[in-house]
N, C-alpha and C positions, 0 to 999 in steps of 0.2 A: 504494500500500500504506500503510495505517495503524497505527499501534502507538502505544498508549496517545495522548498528545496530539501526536506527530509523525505528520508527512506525507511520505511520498518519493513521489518522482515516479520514471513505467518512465522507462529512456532506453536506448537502443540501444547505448552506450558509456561505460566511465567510468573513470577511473585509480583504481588502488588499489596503494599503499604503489611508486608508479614503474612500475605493469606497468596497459598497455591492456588491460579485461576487455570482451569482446564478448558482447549477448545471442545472436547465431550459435555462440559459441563456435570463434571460431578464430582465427590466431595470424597470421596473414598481416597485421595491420593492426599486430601489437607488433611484428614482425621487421620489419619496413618501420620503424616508430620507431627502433626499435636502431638499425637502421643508416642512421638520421639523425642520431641523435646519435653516432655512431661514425664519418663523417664529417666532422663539427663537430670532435672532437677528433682525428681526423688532418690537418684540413686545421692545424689548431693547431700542430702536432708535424714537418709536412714537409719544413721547412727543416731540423729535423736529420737527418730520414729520407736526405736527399737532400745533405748536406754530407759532403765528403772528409775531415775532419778526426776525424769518426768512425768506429769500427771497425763491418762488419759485423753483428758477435756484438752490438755494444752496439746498434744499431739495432733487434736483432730482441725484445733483453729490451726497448727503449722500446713497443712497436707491445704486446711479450707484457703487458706491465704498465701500460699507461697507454690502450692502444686497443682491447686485448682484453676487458676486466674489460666495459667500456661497450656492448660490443656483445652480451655472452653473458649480462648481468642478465637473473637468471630465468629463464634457459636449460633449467633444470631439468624446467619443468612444460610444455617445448614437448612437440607433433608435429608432425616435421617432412615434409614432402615432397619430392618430385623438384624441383618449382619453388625453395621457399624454401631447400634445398641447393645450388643452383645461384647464386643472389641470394649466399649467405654465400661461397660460394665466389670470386665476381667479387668482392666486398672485398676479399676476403683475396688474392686474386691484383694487384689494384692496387696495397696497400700495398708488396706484397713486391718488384714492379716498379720502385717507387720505393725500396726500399731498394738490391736488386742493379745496378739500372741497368741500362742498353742493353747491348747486346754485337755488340762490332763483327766484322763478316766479314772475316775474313784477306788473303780475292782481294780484292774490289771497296773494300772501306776504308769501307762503309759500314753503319751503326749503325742496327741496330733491337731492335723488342723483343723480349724473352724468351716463350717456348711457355711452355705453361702446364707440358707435363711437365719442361723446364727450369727453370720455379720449384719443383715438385717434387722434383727432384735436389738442387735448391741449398737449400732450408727441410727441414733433418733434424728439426725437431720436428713430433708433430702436424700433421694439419690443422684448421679449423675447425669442419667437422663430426665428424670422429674426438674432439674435445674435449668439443662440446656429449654426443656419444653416451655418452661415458664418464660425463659428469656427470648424467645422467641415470638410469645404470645406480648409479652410486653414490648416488645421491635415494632410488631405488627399492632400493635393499638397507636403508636406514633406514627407511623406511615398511614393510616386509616385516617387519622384526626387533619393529615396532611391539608394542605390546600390544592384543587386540581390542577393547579399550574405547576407544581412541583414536580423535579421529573422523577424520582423517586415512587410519586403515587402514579405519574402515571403510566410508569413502567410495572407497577401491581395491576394495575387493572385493567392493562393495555391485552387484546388479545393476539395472540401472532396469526397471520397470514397463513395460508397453503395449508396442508392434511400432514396430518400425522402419520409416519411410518408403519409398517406392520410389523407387531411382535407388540408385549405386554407394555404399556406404557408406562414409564417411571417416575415416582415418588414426587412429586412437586411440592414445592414451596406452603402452598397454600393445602395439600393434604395433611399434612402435617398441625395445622391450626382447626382443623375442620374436626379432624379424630379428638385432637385434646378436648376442644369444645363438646364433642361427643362423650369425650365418657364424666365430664360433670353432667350432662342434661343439658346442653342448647347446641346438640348437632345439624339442629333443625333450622334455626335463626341463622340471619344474615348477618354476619362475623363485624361487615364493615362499620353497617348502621348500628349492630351491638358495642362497636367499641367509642363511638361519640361517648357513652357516655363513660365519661375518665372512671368514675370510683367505683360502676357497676363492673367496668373493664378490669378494675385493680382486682376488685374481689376473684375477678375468675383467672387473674393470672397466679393470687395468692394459691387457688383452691388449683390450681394444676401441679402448681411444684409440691403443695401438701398433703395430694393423693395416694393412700398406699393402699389401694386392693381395686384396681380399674375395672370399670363395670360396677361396679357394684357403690359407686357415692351420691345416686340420688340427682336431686334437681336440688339445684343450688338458688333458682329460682326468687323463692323468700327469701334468702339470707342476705342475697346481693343489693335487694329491694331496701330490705333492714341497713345494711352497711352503708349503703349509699346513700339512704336518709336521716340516719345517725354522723352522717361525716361532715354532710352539708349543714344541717343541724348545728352542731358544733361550729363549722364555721361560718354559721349566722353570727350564734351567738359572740365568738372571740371577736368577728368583725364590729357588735356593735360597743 
């Protein structure tokens, strides 16, 4: 491609601003970098992950604030799938391994490792995915709230040209916001005109990263109703 007296050259791949852009367009090649470098700086941080002298809680804000930020850069503008859920999830089940440590069996006296639903019980915050999901939903309530001359929205809501290829179509951006929306109870509503309103939005980004049994949480319907007229409420009153 040419513009004015510069020359770029295609290339199949190229970094921009810390994030791998693919001409495929997919995300399997940056979530694989992440968590190389998210690696690099746990294996930097293990000795304290994995020393007595620190508490639990302080282990878990190290891992939340110095190995988390590295691995969810740009998190924002993922889709994710079943594979690369699974990938973020075996990190995060490593780390946590080496913060809890082994647990030893009462009868026999001897020491293995923790089930994955045992690092579940023992890690009350978030998981990994529930984190990246919320972040995502909270991207997307900003670019909704957008103005339509920004090109940001209206590259969300732009539809492209020409037919789709043949073979299974893959994971987009917005499927992604539509399923989370789906397993609080508003799979049904219109995402964009749902997120105008900022505090009913907040409440459904809170209730996706604090989901832990999918399918099964109901209509969040009342609650959001409640939050959002308790907020504003409140900020009647501080206003007057």
């Amino acid at each position: 491609m040419r513009i004015n007296n510069s020359t770029f050259e295609r290339a199949g791949e190229f970094k921009y601003v810390g994030t791998t852009l693919k001409n495929q367009n997919s995300i399997a090649e940056e979530i694989k970098s992440r968590l190389k470098s998210g690696n690099v700086c746990y294996h930097s941080v293990q000795n304290l992950l994995s020393s007595t002298l620190l508490s639990k809680n302080l282990k878990i804000k190290i891992y939340r604030t110095i190995i988390l930020p590295v691995v969810l850069y740009g998190c924002e503008t993922w889709s994710l799938t079943l594979r690369e859920k699974r990938k973020l999830r075996v990190f995060e089940n490593m780390v946590l391994r080496r913060i809890f440590g082994p647990r030893r069996n009462e009868v026999t006296g001897e020491w293995r490792r923790l089930h994955n639903e045992e690092l579940n019980d023992l890690y009350s915050s978030p998981n990994i995915v529930r984190v990246i999901n919320s972040r995502i939903m909270r991207w997307a309530g900003h670019v909704a709230r957008m103005g339509k001359e920004r090109g940001v929205y209206r590259v969300l809501v732009r539809k492209p040209e020409g037919r789709r290829p043949l073979a299974r179509p893959r994971r987009r951006w917005v499927d992604n916001i539509r399923m989370n929306l789906q397993e609080v109870g508003f799979g049904y509503m219109d995402w964009i005109g749902l997120a105008q309103d900022r505090d009913r939005w907040w409440t459904l980004v809170s209730a996706v990263m604090n989901l832990r049994v999918p399918g099964n949480a109901g209509n969040f319907l009342t609650s959001c109703k409640l939050v959002s007229f308790s907020r504003r409420t409140l900020h009647h009153r501080v206003s007057k």
